[in-house]
KOLNURO-927063 format. One line per field, with one value per residue: residue in three letters; x, y, z of N, C-alpha, C, CB in turn. Coordinates in steps of 0.1 Angstrom, whole numbers, plus 5000, padded with zeros to 4 digits. Glycine has a CB too. Example, Ala and Ser with C-alpha at 12.3 -4.5 7.8 and 13.67 -1.06 7.14 Angstrom:
residuo = [ALA|SER]
n_c1 = [5132|5128]
n_c2 = [4943|4978]
n_c3 = [5078|5071]
ca_c1 = [5123|5137]
ca_c2 = [4955|4989]
ca_c3 = [5078|5071]
c_c1 = [5132|5129]
c_c2 = [4967|5000]
c_c3 = [5078|5079]
cb_c1 = [5113|5141]
cb_c2 = [4955|4994]
cb_c3 = [5090|5057]
***
This chain:
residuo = [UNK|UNK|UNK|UNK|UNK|UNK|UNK|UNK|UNK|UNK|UNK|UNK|UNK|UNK|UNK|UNK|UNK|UNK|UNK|UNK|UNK|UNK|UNK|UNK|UNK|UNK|UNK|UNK|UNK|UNK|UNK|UNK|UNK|UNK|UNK|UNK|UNK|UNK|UNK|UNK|UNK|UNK|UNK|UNK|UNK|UNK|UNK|UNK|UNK|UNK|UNK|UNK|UNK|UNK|UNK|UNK|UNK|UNK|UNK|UNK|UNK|UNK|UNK|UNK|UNK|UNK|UNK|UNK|UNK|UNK]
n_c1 = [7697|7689|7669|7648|7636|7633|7614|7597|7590|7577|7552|7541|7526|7528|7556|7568|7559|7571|7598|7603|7602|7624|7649|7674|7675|7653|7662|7685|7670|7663|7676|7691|7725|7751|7769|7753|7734|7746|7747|7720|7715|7730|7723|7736|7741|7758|7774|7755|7746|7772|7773|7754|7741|7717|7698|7698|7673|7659|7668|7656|7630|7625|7630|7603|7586|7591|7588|7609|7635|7653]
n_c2 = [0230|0247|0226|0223|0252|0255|0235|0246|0274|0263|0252|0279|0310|0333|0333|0326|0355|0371|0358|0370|0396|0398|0380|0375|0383|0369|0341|0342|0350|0327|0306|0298|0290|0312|0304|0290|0308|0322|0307|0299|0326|0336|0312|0291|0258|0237|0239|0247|0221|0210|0221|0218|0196|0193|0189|0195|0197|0200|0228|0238|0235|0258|0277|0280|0277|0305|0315|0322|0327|0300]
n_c3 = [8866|8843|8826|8844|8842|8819|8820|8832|8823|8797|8805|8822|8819|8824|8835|8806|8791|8810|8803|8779|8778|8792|8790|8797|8824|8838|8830|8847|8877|8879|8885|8863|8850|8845|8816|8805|8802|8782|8761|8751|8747|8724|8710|8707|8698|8706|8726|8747|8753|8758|8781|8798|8797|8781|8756|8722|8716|8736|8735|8708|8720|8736|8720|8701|8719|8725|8703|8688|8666|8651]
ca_c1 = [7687|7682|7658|7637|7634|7625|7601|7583|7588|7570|7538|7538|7526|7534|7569|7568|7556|7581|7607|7600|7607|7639|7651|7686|7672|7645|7668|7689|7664|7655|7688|7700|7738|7757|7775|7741|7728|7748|7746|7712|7712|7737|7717|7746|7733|7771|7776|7744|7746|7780|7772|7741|7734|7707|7702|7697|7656|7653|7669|7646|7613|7628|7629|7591|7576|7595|7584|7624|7641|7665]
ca_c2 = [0240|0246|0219|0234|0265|0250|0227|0257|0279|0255|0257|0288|0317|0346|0333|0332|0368|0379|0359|0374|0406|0404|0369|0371|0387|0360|0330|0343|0349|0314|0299|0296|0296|0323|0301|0282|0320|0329|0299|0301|0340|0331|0301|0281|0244|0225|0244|0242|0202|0207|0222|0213|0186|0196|0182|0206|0196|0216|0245|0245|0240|0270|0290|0274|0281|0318|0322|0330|0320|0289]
ca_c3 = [8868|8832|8827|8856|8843|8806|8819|8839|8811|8792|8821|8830|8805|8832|8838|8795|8792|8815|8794|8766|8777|8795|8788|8809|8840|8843|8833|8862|8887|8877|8890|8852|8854|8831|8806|8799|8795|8775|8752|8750|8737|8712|8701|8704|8708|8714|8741|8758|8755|8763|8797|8804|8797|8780|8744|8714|8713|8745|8729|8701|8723|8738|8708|8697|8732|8727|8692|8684|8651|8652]
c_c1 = [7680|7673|7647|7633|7630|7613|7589|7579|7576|7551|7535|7535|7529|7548|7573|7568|7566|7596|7610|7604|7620|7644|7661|7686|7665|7648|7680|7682|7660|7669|7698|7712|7746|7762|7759|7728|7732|7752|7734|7706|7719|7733|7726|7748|7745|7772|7770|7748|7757|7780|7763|7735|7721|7703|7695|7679|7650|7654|7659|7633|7616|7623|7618|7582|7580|7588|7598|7624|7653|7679]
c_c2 = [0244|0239|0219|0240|0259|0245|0241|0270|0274|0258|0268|0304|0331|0345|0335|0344|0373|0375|0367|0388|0410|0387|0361|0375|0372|0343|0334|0345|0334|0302|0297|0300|0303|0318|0294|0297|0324|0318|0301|0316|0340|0322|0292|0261|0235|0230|0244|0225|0198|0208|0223|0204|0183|0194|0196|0205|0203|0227|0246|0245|0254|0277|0288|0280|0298|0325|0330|0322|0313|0294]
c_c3 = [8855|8826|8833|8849|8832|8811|8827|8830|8801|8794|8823|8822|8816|8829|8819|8792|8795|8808|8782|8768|8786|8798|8801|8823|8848|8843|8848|8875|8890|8881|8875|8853|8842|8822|8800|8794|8782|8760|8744|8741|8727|8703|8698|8714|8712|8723|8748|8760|8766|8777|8801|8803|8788|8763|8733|8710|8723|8747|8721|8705|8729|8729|8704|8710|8729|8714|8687|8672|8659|8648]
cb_c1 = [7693|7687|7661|7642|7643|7633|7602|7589|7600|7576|7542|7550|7508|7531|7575|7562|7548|7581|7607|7586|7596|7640|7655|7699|7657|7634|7675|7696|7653|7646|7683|7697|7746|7767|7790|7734|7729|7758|7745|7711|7716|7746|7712|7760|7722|7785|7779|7726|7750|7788|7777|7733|7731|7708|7694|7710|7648|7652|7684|7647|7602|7640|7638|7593|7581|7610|7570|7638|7647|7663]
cb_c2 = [0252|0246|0211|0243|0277|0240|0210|0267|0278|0244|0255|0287|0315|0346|0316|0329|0371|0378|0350|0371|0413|0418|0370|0376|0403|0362|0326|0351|0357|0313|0284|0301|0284|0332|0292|0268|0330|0339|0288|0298|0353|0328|0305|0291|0231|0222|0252|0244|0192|0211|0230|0217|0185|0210|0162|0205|0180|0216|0250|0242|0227|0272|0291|0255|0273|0319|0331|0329|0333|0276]
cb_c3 = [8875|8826|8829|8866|8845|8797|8831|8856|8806|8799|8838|8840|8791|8849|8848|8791|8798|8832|8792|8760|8778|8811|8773|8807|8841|8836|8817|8862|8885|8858|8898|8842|8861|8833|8809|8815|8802|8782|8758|8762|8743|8715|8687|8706|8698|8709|8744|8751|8738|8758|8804|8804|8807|8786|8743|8699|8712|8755|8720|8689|8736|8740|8695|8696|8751|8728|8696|8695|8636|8642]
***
C-alpha cells in the first residue's frame, strides 16, 4: 500500500498539501500500515525497506516531493 500512496502522493498536489499538514492522519487514511508510518516519521530507511519493501530512493522522493530534510 505504501507504494500506492507514494506514487499518488507524487500526482496529486491536493493529497500533497493535505500531507504536509498532517502527514500520519493522511498516510493512514491512505491505507498506510503503522509500522511503515512510523518508519517513515522517524526517517528510518532500514526499516522501511525492511517492511515494505520499499527501497530507501522512495523514502527520499518522499522527503523531495515533501520538501523534508533527509
Amino acid at each position: 500500500m505504501l507504494a500506492e500512496f507514494l506514487e499518488k502522493l507524487g500526482q496529486d498536489t491536493e493529497l500533497l498539501a493535505a500531507y504536509k499538514k498532517d502527514p500520519r492522519g493522511v498516510m493512514k487514511k491512505h491505507g498506510v500500515a503503522d509500522d511503515e508510518i512510523e518508519a517513515i516519521m522517524t526517517k528510518d530507511e532500514k526499516k522501511l525497506e525492511k517492511i515494505s519493501k520499499t527501497s530507501s530512493s522512495g523514502l527520499k522522493m518522499l522527503y523531495i516531493a515533501t520538501g523534508e530534510e533527509l
